[in-house]
N, CA, C and O of each residue as an XYZ file, in Angstrom:
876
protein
N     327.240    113.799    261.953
C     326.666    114.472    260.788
C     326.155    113.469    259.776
O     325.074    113.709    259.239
N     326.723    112.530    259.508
C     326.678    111.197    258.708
C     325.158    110.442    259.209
O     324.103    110.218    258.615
N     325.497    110.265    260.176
C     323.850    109.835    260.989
C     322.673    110.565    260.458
O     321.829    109.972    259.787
N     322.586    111.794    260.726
C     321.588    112.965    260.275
C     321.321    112.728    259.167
O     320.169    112.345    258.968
N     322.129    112.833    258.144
C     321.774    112.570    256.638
C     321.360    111.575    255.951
O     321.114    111.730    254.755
N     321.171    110.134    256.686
C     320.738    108.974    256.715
C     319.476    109.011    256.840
O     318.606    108.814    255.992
N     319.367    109.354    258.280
C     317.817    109.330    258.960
C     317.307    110.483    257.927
O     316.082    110.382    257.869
N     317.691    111.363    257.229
C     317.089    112.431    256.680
C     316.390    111.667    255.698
O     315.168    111.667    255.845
N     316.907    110.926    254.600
C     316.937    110.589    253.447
C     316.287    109.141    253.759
O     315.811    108.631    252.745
N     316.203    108.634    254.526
C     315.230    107.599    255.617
C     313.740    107.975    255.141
O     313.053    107.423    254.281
N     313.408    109.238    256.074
C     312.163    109.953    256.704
C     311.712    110.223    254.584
O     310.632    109.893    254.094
N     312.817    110.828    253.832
C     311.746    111.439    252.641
C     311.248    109.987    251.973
O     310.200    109.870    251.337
N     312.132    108.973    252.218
C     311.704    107.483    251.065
C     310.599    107.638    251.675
O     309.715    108.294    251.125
N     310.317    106.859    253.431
C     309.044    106.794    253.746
C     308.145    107.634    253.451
O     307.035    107.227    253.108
N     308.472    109.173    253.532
C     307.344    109.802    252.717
C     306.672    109.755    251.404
O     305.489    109.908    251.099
N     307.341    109.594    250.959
C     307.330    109.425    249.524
C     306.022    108.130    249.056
O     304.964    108.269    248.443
N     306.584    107.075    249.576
C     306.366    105.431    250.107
C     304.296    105.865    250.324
O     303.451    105.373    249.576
N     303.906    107.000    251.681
C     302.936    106.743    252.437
C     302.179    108.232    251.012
O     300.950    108.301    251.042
N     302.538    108.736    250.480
C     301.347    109.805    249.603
C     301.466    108.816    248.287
O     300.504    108.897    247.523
N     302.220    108.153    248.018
C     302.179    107.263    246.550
C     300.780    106.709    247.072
O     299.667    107.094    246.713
N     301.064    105.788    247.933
C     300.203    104.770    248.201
C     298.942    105.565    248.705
O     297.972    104.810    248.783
N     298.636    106.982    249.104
C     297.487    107.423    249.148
C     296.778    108.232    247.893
O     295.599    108.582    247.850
N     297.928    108.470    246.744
C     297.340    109.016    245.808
C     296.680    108.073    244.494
O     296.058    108.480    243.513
N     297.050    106.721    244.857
C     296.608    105.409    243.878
C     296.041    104.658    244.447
O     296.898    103.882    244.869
N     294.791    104.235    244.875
C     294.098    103.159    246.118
C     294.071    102.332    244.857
O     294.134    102.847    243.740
N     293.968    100.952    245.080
C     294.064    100.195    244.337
C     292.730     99.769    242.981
O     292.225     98.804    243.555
N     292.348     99.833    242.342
C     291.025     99.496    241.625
C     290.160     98.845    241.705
O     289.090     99.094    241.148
N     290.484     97.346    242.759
C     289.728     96.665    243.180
C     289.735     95.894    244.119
O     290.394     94.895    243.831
N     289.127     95.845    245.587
C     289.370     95.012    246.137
C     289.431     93.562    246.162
O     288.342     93.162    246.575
N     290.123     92.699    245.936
C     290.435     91.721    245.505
C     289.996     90.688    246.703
O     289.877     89.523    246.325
N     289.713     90.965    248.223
C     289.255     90.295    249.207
C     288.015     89.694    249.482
O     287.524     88.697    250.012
N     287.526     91.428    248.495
C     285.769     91.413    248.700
C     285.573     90.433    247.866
O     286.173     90.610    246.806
N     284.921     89.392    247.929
C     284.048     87.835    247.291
C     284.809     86.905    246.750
O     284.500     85.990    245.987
N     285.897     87.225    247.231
C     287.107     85.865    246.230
C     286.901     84.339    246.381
O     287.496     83.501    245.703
N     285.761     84.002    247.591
C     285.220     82.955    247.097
C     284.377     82.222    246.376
O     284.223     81.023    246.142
N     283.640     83.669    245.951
C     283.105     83.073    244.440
C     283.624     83.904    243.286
O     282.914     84.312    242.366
N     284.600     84.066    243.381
C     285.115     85.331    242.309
C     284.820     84.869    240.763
O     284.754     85.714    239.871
N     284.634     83.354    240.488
C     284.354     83.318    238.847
C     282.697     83.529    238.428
O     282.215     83.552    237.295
N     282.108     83.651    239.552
C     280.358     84.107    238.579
C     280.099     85.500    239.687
O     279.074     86.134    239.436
N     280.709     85.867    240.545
C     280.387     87.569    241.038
C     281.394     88.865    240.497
O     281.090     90.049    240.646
N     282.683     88.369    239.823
C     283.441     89.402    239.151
C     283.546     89.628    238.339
O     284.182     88.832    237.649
N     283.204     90.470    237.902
C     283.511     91.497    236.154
C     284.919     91.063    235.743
O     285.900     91.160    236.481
N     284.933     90.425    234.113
C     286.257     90.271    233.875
C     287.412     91.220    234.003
O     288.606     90.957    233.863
N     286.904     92.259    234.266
C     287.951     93.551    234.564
C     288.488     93.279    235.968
O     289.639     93.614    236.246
N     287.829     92.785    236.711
C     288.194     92.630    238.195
C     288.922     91.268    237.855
O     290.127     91.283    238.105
N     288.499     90.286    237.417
C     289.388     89.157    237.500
C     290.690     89.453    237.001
O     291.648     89.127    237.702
N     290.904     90.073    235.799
C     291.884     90.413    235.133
C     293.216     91.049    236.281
O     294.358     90.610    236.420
N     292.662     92.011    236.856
C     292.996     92.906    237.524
C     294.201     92.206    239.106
O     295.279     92.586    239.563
N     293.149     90.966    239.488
C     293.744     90.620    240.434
C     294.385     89.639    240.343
O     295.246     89.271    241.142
N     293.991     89.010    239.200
C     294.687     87.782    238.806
C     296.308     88.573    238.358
O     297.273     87.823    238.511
N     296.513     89.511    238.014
C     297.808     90.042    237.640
C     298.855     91.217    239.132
O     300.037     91.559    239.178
N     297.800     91.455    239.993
C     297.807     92.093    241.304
C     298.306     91.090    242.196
O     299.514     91.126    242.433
N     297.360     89.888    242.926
C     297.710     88.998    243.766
C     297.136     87.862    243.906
O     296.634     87.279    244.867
N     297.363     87.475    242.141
C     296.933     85.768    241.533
C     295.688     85.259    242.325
O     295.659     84.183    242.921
N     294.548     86.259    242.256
C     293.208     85.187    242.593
C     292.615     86.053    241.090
O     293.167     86.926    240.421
N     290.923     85.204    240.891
C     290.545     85.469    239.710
C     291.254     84.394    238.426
O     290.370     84.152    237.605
N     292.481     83.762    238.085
C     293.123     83.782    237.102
C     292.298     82.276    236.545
O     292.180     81.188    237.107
N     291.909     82.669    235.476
C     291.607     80.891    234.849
C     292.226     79.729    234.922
O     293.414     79.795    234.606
N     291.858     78.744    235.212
C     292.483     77.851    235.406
C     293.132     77.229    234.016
O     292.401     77.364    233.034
N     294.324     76.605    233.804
C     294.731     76.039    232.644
C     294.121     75.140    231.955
O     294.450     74.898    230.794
N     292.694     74.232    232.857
C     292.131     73.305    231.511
C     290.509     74.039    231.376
O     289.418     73.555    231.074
N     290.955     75.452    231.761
C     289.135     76.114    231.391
C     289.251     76.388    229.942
O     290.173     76.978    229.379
N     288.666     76.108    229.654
C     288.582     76.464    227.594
C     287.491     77.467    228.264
O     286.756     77.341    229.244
N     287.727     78.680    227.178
C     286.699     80.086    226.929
C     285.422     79.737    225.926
O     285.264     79.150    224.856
N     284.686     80.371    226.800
C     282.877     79.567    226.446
C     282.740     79.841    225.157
O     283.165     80.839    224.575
N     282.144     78.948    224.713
C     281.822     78.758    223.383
C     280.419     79.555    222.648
O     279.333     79.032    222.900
N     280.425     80.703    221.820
C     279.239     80.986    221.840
C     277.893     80.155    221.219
O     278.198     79.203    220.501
N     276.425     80.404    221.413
C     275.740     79.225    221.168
C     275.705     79.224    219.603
O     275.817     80.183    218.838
N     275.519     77.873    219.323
C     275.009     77.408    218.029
C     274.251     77.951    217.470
O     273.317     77.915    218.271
N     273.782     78.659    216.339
C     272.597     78.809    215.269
C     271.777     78.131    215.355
O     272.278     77.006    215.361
N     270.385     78.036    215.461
C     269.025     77.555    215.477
C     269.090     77.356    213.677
O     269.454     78.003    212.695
N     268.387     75.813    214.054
C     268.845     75.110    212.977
C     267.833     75.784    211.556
O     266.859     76.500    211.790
N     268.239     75.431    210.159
C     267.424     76.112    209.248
C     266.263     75.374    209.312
O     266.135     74.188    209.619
N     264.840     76.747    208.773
C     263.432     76.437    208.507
C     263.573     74.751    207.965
O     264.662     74.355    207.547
N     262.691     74.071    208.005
C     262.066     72.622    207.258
C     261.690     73.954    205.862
O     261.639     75.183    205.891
N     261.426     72.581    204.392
C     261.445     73.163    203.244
C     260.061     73.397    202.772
O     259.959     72.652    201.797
N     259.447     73.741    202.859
C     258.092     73.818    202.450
C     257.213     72.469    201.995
O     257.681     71.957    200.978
N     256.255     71.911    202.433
C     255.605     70.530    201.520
C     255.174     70.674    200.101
O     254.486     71.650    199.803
N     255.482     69.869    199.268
C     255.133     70.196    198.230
C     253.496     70.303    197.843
O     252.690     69.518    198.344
N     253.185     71.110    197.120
C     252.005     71.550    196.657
C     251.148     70.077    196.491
O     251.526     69.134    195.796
N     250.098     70.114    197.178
C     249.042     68.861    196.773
C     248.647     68.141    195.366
O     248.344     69.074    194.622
N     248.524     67.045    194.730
C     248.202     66.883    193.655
C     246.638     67.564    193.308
O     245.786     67.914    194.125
N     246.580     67.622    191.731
C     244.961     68.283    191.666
C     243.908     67.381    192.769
O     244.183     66.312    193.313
N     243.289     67.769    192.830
C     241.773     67.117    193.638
C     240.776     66.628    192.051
O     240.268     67.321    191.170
N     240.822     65.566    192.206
C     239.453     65.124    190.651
C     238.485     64.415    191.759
O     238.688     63.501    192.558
N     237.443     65.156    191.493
C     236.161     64.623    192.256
C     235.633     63.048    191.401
O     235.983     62.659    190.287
N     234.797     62.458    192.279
C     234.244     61.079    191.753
C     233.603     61.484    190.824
O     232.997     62.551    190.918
N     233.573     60.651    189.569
C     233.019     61.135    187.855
C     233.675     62.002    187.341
O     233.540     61.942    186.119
N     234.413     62.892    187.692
C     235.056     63.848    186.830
C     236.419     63.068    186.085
O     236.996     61.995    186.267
N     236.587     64.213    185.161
C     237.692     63.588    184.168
C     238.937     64.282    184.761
O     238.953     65.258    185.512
N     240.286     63.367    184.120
C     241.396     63.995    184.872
C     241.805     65.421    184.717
O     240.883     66.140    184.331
N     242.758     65.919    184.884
C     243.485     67.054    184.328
C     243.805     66.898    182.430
O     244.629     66.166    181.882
N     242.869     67.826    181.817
C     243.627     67.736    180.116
C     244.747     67.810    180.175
O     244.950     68.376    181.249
N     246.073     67.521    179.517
C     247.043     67.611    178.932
C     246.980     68.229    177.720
O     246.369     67.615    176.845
N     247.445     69.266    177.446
C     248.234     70.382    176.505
C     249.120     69.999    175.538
O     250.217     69.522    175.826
N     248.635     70.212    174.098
C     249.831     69.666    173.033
C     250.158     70.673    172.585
O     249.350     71.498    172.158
N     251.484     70.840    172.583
C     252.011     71.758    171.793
C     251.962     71.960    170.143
O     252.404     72.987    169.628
N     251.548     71.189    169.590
C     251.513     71.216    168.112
C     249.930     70.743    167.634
O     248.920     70.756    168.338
N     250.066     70.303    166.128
C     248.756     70.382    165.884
C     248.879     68.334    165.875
O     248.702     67.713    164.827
N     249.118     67.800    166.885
C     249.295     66.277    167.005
C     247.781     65.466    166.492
O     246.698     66.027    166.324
N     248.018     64.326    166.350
C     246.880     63.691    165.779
C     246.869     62.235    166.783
O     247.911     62.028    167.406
N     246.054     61.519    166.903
C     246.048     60.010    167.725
C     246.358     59.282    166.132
O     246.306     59.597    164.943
N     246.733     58.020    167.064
C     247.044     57.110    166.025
C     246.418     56.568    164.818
O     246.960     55.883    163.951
N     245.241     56.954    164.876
C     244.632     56.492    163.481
C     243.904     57.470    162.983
O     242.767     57.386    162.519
N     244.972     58.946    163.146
C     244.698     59.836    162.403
C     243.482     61.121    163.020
O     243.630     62.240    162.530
N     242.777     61.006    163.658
C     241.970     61.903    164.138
C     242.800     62.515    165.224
O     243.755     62.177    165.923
N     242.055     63.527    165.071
C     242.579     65.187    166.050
C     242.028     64.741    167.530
O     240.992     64.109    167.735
N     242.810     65.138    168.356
C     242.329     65.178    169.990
C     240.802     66.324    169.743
O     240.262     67.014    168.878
N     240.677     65.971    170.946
C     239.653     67.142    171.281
C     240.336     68.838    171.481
O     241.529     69.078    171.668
N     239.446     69.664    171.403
C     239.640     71.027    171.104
C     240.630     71.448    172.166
O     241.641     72.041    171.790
N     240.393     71.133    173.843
C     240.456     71.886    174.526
C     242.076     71.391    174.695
O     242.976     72.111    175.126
N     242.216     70.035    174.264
C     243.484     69.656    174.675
C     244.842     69.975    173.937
O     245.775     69.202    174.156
N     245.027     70.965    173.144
C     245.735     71.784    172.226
C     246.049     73.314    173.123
O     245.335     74.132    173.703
N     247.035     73.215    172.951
C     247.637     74.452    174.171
C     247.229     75.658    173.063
O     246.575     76.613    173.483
N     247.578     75.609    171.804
C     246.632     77.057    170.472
C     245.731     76.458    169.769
O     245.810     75.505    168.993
N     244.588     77.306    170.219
C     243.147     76.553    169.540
C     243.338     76.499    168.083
O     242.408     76.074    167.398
N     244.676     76.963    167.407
C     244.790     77.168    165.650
C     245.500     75.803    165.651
O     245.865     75.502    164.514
N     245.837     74.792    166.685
C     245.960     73.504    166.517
C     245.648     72.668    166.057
O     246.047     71.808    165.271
N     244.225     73.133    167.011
C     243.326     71.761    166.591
C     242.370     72.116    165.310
O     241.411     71.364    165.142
N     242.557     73.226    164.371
C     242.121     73.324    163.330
C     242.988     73.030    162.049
O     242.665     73.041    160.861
N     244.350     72.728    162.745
C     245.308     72.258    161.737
C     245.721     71.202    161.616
O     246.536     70.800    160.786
N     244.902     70.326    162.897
C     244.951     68.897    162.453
C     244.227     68.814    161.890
O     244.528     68.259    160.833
N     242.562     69.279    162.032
C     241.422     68.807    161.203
C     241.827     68.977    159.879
O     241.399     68.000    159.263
N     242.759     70.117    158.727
C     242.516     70.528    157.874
C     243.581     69.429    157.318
O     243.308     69.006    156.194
N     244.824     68.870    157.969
C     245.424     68.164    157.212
C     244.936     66.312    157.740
O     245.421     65.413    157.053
N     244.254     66.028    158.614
C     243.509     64.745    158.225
C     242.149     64.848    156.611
O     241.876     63.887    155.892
N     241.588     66.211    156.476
C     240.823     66.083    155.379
C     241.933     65.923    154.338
O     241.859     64.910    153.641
N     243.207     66.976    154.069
C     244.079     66.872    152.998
C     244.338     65.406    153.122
O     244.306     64.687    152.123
N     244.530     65.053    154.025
C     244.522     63.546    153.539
C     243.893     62.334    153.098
O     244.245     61.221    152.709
N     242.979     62.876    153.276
C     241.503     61.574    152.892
C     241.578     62.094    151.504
O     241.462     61.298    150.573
N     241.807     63.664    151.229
C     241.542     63.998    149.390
C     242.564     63.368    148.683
O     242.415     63.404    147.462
N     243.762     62.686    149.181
C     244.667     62.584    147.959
C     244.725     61.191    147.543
O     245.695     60.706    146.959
N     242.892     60.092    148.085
C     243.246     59.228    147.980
C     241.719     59.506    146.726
O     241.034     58.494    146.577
N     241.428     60.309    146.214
C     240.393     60.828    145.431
C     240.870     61.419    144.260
O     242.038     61.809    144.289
N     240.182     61.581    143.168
C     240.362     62.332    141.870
C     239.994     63.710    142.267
O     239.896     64.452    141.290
N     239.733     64.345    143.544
C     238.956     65.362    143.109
C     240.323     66.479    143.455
O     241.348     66.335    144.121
N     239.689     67.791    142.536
C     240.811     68.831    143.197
C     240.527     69.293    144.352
O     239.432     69.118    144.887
N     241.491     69.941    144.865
C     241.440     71.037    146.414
C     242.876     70.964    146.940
O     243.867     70.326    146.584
N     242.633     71.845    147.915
C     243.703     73.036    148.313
C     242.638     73.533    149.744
O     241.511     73.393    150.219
N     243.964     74.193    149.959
C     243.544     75.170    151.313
C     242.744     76.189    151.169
O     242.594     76.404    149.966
N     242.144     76.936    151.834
C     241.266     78.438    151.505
C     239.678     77.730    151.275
O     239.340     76.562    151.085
N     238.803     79.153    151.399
C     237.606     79.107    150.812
C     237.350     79.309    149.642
O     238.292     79.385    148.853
N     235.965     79.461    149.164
C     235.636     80.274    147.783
C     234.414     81.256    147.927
O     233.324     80.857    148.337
N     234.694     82.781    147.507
C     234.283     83.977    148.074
C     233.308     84.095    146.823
O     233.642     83.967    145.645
N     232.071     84.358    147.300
C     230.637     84.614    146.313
C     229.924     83.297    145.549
O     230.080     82.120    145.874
N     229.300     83.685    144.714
C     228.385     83.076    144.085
C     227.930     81.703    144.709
O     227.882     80.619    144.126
N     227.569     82.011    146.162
C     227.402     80.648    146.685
C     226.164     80.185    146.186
O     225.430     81.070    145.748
N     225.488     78.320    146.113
C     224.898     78.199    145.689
C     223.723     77.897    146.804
O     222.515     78.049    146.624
N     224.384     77.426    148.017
C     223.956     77.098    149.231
C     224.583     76.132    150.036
O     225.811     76.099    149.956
N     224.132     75.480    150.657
C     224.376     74.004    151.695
C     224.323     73.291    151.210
O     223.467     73.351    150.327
N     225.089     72.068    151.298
C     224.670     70.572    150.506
C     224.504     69.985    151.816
O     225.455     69.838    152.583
N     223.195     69.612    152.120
C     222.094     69.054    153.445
C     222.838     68.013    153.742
O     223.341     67.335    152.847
N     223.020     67.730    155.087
C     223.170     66.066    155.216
C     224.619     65.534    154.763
O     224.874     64.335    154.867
N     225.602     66.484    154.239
C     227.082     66.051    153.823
C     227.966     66.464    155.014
O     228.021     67.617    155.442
N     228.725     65.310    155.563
C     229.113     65.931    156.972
C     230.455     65.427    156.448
O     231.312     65.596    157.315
N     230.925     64.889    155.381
C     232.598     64.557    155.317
C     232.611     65.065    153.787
O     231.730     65.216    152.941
N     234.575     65.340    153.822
C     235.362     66.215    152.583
C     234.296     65.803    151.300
O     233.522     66.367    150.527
N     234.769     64.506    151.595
C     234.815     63.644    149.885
C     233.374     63.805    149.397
O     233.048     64.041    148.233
N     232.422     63.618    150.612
C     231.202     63.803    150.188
C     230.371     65.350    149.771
O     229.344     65.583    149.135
N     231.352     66.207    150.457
C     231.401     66.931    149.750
C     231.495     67.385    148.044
O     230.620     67.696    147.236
N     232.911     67.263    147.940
C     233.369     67.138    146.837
C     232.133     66.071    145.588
O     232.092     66.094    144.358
N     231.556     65.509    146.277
C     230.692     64.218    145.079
C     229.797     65.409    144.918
O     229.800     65.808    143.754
N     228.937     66.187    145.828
C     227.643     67.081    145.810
C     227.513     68.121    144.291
O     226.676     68.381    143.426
N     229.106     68.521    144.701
C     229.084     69.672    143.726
C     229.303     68.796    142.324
O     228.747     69.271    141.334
N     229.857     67.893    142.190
C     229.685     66.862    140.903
C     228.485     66.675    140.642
O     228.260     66.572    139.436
N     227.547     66.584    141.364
C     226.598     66.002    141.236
C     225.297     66.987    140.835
O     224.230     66.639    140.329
N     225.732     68.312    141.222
C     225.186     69.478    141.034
C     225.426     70.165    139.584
O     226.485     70.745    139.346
N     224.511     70.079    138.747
C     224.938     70.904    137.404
C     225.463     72.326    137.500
O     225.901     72.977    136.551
N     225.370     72.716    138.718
C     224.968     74.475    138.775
C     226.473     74.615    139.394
O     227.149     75.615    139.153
N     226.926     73.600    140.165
C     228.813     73.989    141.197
C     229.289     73.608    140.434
O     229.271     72.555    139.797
N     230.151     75.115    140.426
C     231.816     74.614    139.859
C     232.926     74.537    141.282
O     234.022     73.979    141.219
N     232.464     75.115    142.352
C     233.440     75.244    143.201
C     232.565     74.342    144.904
O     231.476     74.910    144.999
N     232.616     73.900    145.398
C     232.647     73.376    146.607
C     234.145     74.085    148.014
O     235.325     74.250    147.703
N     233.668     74.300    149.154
C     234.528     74.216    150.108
C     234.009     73.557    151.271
O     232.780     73.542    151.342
N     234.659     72.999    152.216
C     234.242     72.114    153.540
C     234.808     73.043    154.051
O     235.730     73.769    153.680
N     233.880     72.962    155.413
C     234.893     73.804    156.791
C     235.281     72.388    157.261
O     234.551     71.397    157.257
N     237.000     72.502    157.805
C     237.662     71.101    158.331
C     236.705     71.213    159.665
O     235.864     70.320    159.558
N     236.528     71.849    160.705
C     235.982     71.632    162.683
C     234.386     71.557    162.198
O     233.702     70.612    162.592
N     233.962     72.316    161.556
C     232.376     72.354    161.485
C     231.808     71.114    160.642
O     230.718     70.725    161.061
N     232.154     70.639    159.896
C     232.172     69.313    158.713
C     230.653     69.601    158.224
O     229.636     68.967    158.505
N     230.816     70.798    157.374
C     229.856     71.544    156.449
C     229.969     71.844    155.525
O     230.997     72.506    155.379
N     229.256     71.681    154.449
C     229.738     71.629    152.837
C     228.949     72.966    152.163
O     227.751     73.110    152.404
N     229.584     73.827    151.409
C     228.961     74.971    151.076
C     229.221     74.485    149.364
O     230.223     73.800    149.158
N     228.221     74.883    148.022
C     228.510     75.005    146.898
C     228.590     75.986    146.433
O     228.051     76.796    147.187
N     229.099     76.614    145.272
C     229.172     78.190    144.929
C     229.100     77.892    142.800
O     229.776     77.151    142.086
N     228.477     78.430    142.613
C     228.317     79.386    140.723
C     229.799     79.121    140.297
O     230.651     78.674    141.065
N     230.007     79.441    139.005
C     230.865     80.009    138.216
C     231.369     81.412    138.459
O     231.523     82.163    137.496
N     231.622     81.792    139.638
C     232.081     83.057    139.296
C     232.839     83.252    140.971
O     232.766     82.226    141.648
N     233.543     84.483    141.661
C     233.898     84.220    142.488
C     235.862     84.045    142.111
O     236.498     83.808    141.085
N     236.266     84.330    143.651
C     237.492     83.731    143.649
C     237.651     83.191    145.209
O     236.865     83.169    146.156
N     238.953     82.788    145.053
C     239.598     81.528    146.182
C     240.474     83.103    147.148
O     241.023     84.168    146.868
N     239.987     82.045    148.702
C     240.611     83.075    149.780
C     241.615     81.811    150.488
O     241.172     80.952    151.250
N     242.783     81.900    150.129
C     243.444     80.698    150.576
C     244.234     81.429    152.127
O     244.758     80.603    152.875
N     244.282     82.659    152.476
C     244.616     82.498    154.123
C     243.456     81.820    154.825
O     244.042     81.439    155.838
N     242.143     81.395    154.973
C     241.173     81.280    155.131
C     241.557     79.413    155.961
O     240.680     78.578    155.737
N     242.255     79.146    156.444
C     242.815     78.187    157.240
C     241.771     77.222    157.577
O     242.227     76.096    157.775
N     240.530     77.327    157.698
C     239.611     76.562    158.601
C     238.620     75.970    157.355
O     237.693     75.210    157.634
N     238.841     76.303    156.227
C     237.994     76.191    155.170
C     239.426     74.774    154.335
O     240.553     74.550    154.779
N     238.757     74.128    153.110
C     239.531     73.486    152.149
C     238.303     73.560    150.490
O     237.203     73.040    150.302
N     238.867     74.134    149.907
C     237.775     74.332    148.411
C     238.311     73.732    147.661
O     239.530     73.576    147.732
N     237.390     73.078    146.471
C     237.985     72.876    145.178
C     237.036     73.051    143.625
O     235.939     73.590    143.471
N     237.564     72.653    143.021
C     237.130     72.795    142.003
C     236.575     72.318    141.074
O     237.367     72.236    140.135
N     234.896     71.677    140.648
C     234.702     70.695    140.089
C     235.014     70.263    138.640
O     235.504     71.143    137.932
N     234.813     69.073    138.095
C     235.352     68.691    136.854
C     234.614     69.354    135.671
O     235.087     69.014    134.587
N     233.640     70.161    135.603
C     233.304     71.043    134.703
C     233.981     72.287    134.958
O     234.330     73.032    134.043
N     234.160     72.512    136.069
C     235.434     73.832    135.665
C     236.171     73.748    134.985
O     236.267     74.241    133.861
N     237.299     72.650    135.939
C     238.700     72.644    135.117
C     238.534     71.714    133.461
O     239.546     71.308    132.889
N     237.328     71.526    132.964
C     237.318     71.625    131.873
C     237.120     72.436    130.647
O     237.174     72.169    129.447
N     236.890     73.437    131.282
C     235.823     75.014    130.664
C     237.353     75.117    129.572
O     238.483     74.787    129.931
N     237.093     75.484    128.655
C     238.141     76.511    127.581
C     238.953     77.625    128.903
O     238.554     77.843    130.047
N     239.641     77.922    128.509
C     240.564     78.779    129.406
C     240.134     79.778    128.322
O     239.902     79.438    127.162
N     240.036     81.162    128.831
C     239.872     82.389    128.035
C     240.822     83.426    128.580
O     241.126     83.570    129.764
N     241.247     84.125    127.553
C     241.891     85.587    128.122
C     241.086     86.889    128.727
O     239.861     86.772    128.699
N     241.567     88.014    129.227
C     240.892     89.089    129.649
C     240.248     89.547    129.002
O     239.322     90.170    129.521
N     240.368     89.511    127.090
C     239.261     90.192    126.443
C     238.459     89.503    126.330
O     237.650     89.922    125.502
N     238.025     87.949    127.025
C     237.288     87.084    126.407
C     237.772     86.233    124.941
O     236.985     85.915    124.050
N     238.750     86.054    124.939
C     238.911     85.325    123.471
C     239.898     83.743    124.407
O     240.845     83.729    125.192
N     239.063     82.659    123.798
C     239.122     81.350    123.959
C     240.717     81.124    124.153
O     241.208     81.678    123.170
N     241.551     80.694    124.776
C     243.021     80.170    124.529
C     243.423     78.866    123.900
O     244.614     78.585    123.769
């Protein structure tokens, strides 16, 4: 009876043993190409058999591939060419920020003043300066009416200023500082001192006249 129950319990292992092994076939055959198994198998297959029946498995001095390098950065752009100045031409002007003067007092040229109200504010204070080495009066601004005309042929302040002296009829003279033009004007009239581009004054029979009040009575 002992026998029987042996062989019984025999026959179910082996059964057991032969539907396992038909209900799980293995995932990969591990035979098929194992001589080139590192460039024909999917790492899933290497994985697989290398842990199944040790083929596939990396070797211990394979280091894992390195991915590639970055393509190196763009070059930086060349820098922009210097101007081009053709043969005879003049260089690039340079730009002043203020109303600057050269060393012995005269104004640059027009264009080379970054605000064209520059170069009219050097002209007006190189004339203020030639006047304060003179008796005559002046100031900034024009003088509005009773003009008398042009004084011909006067192309500087001072000579200005002599015309209307010299004129019985001006009490007032103004120069334009950029144009270097002398205008005379009457007794009558007043002074426009925002008038920036102009310098007027006043001749020595004016500022000698009696000073009078608004009703006309002498002071």
């Amino acid at each position: 009876m002992a026998w029987q129950l042996a062989w019984a319990g025999l026959a179910g292992l082996i059964s057991l043993s032969c539907c396992a092994q038909a209900q799980d076939p293995p995932a990969f055959d591990c035979e098929a190409g194992k001589d080139n198994w590192k460039d024909d198998w999917s790492e899933k297959k290497k994985s697989y058999c290398c842990d199944t029946v040790g083929i596939g498995c990396p070797e211990n001095n394979e280091e894992p591939a390195q991915p590639p390098a970055p393509p190196p950065p763009p070059p930086p752009p060349p820098p922009p060419p210097p101007p081009q100045v053709e043969a005879g031409a003049s260089a690039p002007v340079r730009k002043l920020k203020g109303p600057e003067r050269k060393a012995d007092g005269m104004p640059y040229e027009a264009d080379e003043y970054e605000n064209p109200d520059h170069h009219i504010d050097a002209w007006r204070e190189r004339h203020l300066n030639t006047m304060k080495t003179t008796q005559h009066h002046h100031t900034r601004g024009s003088w509005l009416y009773g003009q008398i005309g042009t004084a011909h042929g006067v192309k500087d302040i001072e000579g200005c200023a002599n015309s209307c002296e010299q004129n019985s009829e001006c009490y007032h003279w103004m120069f334009h500082v950029t144009g270097h033009h002398c205008s005379l004007a009457h007794d009558h009239g007043f002074a426009n001192e925002d008038a920036g581009d102009w310098i007027h004054g006043h001749s020595k029979r004016f500022l000698s006249k009696p000073k009078t009040t608004s009703l006309g009575n002498e002071l």
